[in-house]
MARFIKOL-223303 format. One record per residue (C-alpha): residue in one letter; residue number from 0; x, z, y. Coordinates in steps of 0.2 Angstrom, whole numbers. Layout:
REM MARFIKOL-223303
{node A NUM {X Z Y}}
...
END
This chain:
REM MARFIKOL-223303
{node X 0 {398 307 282}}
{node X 1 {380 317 283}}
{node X 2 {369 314 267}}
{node X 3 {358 300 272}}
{node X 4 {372 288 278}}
{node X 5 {381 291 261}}
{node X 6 {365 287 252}}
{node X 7 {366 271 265}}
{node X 8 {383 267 258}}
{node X 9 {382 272 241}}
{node X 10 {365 259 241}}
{node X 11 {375 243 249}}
{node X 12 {390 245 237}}
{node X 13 {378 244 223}}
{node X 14 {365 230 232}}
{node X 15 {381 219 234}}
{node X 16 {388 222 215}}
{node X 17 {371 217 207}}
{node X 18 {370 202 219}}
{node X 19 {388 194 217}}
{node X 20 {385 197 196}}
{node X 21 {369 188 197}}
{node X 22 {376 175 208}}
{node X 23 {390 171 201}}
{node X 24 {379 171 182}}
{node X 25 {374 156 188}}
{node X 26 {387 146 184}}
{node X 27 {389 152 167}}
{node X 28 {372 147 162}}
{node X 29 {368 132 171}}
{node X 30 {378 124 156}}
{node X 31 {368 135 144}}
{node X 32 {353 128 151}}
{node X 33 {358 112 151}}
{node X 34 {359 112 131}}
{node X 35 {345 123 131}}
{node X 36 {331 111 139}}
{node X 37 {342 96 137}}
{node X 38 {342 93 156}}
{node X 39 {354 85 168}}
{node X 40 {368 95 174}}
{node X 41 {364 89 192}}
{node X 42 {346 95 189}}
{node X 43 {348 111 181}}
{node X 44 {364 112 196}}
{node X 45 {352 109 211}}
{node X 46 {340 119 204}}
{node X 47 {352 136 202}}
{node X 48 {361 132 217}}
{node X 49 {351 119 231}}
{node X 50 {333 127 228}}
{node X 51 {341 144 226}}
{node X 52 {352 143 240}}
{node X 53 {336 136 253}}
{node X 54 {324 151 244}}
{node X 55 {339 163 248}}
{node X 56 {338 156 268}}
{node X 57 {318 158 269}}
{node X 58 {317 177 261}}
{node X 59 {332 179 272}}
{node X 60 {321 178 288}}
{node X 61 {309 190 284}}
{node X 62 {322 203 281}}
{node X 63 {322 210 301}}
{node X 64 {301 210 297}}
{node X 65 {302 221 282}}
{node X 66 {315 233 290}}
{node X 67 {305 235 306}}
{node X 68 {286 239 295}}
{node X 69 {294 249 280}}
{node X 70 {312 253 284}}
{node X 71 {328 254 270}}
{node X 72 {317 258 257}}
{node X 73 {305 244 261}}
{node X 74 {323 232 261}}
{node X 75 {328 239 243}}
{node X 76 {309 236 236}}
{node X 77 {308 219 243}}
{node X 78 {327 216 235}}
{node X 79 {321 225 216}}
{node X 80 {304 217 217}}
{node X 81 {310 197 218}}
{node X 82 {326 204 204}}
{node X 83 {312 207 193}}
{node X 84 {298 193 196}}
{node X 85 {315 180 193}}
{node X 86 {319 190 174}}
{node X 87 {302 188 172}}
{node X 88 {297 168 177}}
{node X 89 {315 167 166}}
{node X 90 {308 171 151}}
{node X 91 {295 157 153}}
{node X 92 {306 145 157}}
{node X 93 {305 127 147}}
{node X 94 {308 114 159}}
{node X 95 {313 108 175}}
{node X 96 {297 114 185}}
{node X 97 {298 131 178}}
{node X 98 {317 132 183}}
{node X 99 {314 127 200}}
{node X 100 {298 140 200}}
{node X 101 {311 153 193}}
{node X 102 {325 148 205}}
{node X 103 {316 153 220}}
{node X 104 {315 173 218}}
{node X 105 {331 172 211}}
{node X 106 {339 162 225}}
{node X 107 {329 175 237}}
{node X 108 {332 192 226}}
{node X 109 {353 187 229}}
{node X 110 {353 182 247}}
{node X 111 {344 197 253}}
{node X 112 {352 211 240}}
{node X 113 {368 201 249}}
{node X 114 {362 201 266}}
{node X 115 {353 220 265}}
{node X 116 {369 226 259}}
{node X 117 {380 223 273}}
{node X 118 {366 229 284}}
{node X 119 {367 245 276}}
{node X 120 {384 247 276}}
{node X 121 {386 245 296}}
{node X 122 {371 256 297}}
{node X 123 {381 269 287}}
{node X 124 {397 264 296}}
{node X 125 {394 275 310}}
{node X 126 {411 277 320}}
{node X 127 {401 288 334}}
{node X 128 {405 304 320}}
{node X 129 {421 301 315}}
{node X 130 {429 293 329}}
{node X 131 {429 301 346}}
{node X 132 {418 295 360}}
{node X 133 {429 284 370}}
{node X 134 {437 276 356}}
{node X 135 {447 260 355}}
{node X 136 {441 242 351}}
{node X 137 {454 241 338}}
{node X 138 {451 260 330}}
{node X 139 {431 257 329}}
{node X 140 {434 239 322}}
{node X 141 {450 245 310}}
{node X 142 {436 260 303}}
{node X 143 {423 247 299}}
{node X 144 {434 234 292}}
{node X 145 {442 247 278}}
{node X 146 {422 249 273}}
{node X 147 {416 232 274}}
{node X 148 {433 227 266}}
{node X 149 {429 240 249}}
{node X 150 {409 231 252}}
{node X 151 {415 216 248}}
{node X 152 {429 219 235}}
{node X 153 {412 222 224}}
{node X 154 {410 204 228}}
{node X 155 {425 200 219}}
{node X 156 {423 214 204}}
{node X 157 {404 204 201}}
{node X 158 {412 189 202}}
{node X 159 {425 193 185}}
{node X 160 {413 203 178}}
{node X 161 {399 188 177}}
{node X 162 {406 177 167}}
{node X 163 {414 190 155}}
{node X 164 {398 199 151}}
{node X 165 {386 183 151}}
{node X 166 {401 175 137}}
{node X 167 {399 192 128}}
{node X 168 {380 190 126}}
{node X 169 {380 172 125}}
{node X 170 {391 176 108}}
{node X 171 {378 188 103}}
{node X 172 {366 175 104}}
{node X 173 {356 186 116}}
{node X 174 {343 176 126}}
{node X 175 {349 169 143}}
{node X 176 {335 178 152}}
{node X 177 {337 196 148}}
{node X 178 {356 194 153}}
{node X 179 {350 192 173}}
{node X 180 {343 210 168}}
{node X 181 {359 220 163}}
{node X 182 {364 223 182}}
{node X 183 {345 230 186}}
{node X 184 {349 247 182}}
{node X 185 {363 248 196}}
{node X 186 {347 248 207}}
{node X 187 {338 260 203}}
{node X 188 {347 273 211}}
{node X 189 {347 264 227}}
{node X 190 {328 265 226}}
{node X 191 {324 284 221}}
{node X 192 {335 288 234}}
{node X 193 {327 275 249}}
{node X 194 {310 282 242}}
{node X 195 {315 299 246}}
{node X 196 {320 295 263}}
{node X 197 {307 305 276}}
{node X 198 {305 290 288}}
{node X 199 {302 272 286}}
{node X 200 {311 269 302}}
{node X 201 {324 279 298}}
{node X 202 {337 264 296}}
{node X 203 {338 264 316}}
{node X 204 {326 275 323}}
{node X 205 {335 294 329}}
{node X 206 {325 310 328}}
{node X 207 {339 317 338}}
{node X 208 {359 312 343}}
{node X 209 {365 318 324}}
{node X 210 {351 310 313}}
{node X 211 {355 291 319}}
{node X 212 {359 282 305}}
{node X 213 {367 266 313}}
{node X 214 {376 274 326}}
{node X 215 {370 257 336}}
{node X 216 {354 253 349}}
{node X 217 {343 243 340}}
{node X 218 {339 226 342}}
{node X 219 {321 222 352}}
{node X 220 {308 225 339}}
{node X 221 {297 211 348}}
{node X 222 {310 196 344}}
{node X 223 {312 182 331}}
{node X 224 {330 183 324}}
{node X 225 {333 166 334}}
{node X 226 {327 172 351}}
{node X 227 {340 169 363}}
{node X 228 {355 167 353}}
{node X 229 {370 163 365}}
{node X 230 {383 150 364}}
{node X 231 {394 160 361}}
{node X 232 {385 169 347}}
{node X 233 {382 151 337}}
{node X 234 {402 152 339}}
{node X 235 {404 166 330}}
{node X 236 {389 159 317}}
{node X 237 {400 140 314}}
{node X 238 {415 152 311}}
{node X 239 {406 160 296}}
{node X 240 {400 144 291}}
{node X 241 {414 135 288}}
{node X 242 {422 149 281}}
{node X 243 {410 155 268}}
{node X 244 {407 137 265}}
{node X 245 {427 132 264}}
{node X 246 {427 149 251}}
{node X 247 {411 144 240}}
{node X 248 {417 126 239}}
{node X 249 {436 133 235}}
{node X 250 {430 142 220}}
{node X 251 {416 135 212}}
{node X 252 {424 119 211}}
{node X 253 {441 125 209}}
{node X 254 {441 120 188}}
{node X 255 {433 104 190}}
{node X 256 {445 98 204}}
{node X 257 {461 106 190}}
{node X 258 {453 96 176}}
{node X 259 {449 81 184}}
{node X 260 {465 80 196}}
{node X 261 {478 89 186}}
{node X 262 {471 86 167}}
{node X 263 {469 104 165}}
{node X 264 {460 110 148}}
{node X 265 {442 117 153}}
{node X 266 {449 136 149}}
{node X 267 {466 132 156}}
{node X 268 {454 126 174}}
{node X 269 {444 142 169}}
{node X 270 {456 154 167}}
{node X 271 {466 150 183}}
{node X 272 {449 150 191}}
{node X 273 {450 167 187}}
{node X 274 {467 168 196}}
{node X 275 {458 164 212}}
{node X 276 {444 179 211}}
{node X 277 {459 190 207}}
{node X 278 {469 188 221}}
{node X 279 {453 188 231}}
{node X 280 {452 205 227}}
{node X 281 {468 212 230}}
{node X 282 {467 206 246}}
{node X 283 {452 213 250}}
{node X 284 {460 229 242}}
{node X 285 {474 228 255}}
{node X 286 {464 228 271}}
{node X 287 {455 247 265}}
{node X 288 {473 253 260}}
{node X 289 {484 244 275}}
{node X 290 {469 246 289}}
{node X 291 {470 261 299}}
{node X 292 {468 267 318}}
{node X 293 {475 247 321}}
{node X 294 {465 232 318}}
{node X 295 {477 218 314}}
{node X 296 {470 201 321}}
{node X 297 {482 190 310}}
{node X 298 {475 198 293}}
{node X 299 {461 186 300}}
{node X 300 {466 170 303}}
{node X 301 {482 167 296}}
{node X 302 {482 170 278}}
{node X 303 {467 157 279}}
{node X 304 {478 145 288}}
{node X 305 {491 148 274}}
{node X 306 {480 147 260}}
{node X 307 {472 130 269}}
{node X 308 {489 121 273}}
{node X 309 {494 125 256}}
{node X 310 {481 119 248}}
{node X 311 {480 102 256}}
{node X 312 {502 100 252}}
{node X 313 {497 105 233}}
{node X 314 {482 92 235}}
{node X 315 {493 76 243}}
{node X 316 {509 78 235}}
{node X 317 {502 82 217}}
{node X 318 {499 66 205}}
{node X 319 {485 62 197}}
{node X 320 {487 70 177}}
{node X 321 {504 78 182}}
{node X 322 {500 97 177}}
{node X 323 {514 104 189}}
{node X 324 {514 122 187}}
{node X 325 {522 124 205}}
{node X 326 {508 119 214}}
{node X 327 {494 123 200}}
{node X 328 {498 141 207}}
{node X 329 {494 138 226}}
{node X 330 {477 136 219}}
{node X 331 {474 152 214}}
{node X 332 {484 162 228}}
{node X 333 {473 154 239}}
{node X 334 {465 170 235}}
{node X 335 {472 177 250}}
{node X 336 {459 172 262}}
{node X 337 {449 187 255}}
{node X 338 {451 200 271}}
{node X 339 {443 186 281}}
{node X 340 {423 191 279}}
{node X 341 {422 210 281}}
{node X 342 {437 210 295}}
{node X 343 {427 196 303}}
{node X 344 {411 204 303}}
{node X 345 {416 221 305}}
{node X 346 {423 216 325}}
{node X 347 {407 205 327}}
{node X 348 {396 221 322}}
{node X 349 {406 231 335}}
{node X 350 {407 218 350}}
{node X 351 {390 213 349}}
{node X 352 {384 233 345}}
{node X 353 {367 230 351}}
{node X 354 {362 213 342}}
{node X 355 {373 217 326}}
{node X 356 {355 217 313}}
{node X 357 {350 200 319}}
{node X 358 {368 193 320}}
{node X 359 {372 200 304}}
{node X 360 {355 190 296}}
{node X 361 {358 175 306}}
{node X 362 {376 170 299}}
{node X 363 {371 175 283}}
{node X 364 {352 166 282}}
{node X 365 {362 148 290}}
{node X 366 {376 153 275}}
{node X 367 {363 150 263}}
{node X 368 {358 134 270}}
{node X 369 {376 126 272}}
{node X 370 {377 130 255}}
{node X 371 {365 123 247}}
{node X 372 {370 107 256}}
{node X 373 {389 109 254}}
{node X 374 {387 107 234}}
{node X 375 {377 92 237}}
{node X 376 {389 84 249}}
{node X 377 {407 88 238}}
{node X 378 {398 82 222}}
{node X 379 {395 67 229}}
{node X 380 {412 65 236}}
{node X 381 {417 68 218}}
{node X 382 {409 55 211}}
{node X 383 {412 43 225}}
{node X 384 {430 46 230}}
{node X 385 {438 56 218}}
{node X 386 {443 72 216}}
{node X 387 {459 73 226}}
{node X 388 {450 67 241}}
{node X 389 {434 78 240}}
{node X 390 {445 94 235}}
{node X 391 {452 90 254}}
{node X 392 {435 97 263}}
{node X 393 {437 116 258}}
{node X 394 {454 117 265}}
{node X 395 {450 110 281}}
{node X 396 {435 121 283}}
{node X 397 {446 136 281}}
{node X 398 {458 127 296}}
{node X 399 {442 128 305}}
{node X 400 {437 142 302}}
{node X 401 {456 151 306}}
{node X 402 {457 142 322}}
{node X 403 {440 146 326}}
{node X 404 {442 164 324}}
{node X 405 {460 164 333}}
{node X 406 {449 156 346}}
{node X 407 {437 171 348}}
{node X 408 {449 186 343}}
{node X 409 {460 180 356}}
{node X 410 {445 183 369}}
{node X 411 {438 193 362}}
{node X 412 {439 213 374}}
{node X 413 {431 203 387}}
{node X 414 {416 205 375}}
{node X 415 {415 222 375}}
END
């Protein structure tokens, strides 16, 4: 790997770390907040989560627009440049209008540091160099995966490092503001080096054979990120959705369902929360140490299909305030639909080698839309059904998203 695609890779691992602490800080100070400004917790919810999560969507669109008038180092300034105006409108923050005001850089600064991330990574996941010419489907797509896959174990690593730190501060009665700030100094590496870089174009742009960083033809520079998407294309996009939307949902109500449903204490729920992110990562640790010249299609779909089914047994069969320890635990190892996303995304960013930035935006621009909604949409299931029954729609949405991507793998060389 030449210089410039290691500063590439170097830059995403770092971008996705500071995005996945500052998201999943979140949810560690929305109940902060919620005593600080004495504010509802569906208000101070659907300000951190629904107005962020739509802000993410918008900034997300103007991604492809910044990449193409001030290349990576345009990307990393536009990521570092919301980061800080969020810290800042924090430390103003003493009501409801100044939270929403202060949610949407912050919802924007963790889609796009999320969403530039896995752009750089592809750019710098060239398999032209280290693979020969003519090869496989399988050997491109197994090189990519074992990168994406240690991309998004950093995911995992921000998410248990999140709530961790943000109680050590908490306890050191620092305010809640400057604690967004602690992951700021993981980016400024990424930003001397993108600065330094000779060409604004460079993220796609050769000066000869050896200098192209993606490996990839770019997209059409003329074209909106929705031009001519194609059926098959919005496939691939209502995969990701209901699986990224099946995981969120999973996780981040994972210890109200256990308190609720099974009468766990809130840092029994909490701690086999924890469980969850844990497993998560070891899976995700497995694909870049089991992944070599093979890319194994059922590291896909079926632990999602496990994970689902045996979610929705634990769910049915489980009584109301019986703590049963037996199917407590399938909550957590749920954890093992964690090689799904990069395994996922690496074969669509080699299939569709010409439209790959685009994709890569769309699925994760509509991501943040279905987000924001899904909360919304389980909260009220909550209230209205019960936990048992709303705790049912992850699952199913990970059965989706399995069959959905058995669907497509199965098809997919005809593709090429």
């Amino acid at each position: 790997m030449n210089q410039r695609r290691r500063v590439l890779a170097i830059s995403a691992f770092l971008l996705m770390l500071t995005s996945a602490f500052i998201d999943n800080l979140r949810g560690s100070l929305i109940p902060l907040i919620h005593e600080q400004l004495n504010l509802g917790y569906a208000l101070v919810g659907g300000m951190m989560l629904s107005v962020a999560g739509l802000a993410g969507a918008f900034f997300n669109t103007r991604l492809l627009t910044v990449e193409r008038r001030a290349g990576v180092r345009g990307l990393i300034l536009f990521a570092v440049g919301l980061t800080m105006v969020a810290m800042v409108l924090a430390t103003q923050v003493n009501g409801i209008i100044s939270l929403g005001l202060m949610a949407i850089p912050l919802g924007g600064a963790i889609a796009s540091m999320g969403t530039i991330s896995n752009l750089l990574l592809v750019m710098s996941s060239d398999t032209g160099k280290s693979l020969a010419s003519d090869a496989s489907l399988d050997a491109r797509s197994a090189h990519r995966a074992k990168m994406m896959a240690g991309l998004h174990l950093m995911f995992g690593v921000g998410s248990l490092l999140a709530p961790a730190v943000a109680a050590f501060a908490i306890n050191r009665h620092w305010p809640w503001p400057w604690i967004i700030a602690i992951p700021l100094p993981l980016l400024a590496a990424p930003l001397f080096w993108t600065i330094r870089m000779d060409s604004a174009h460079s993220s796609h742009m050769p000066k000869s054979g050896s200098d192209n960083i993606s490996g990839l033809p770019p997209a059409p520079k003329a074209e909106s990120m929705w031009h001519n998407i194609s059926r098959a294309e919005w496939f691939i996009v209502a995969i990701f959705l209901a699986y990224v939307t099946g995981e969120v949902l999973t996780s981040m109500w994972m210890p109200s369902f256990l308190m609720a449903h099974f009468g766990l204490t809130y840092e029994n729920a909490n701690q086999t929360s924890a469980g969850f992110f844990a497993v998560f990562s070891m899976a995700r640790l497995a694909v870049v140490i089991l992944v070599r010249e093979k890319f194994h299609k059922p590291f896909i779909y079926v632990p999602l299909i496990i994970a689902a089914v045996s979610m929705i047994g634990a769910s049915l069969f489980s009584q109301p305030g019986e703590a049963n320890g037996a199917l407590i635990f399938l909550f957590p190892a749920a954890g093992i639909i964690g090689p799904f996303f990069p395994m996922m995304l690496a074969r669509v960013s080699v299939i569709y080698n010409h439209s790959w930035q685009r994709l890569t935006v769309v699925i994760l621009t509509t991501m943040q839309l279905a987000l924001a909604l899904s909360h919304l949409v389980l909260g009220a299931v909550f209230d209205q059904l019960g936990a048992q029954r709303a705790y049912l729609i992850p699952p199913l949405l990970l059965i989706f998203a399995g069959v959905g991507a058995w669907k497509f793998l199965k098809n997919d060389s005809e593709l090429r």
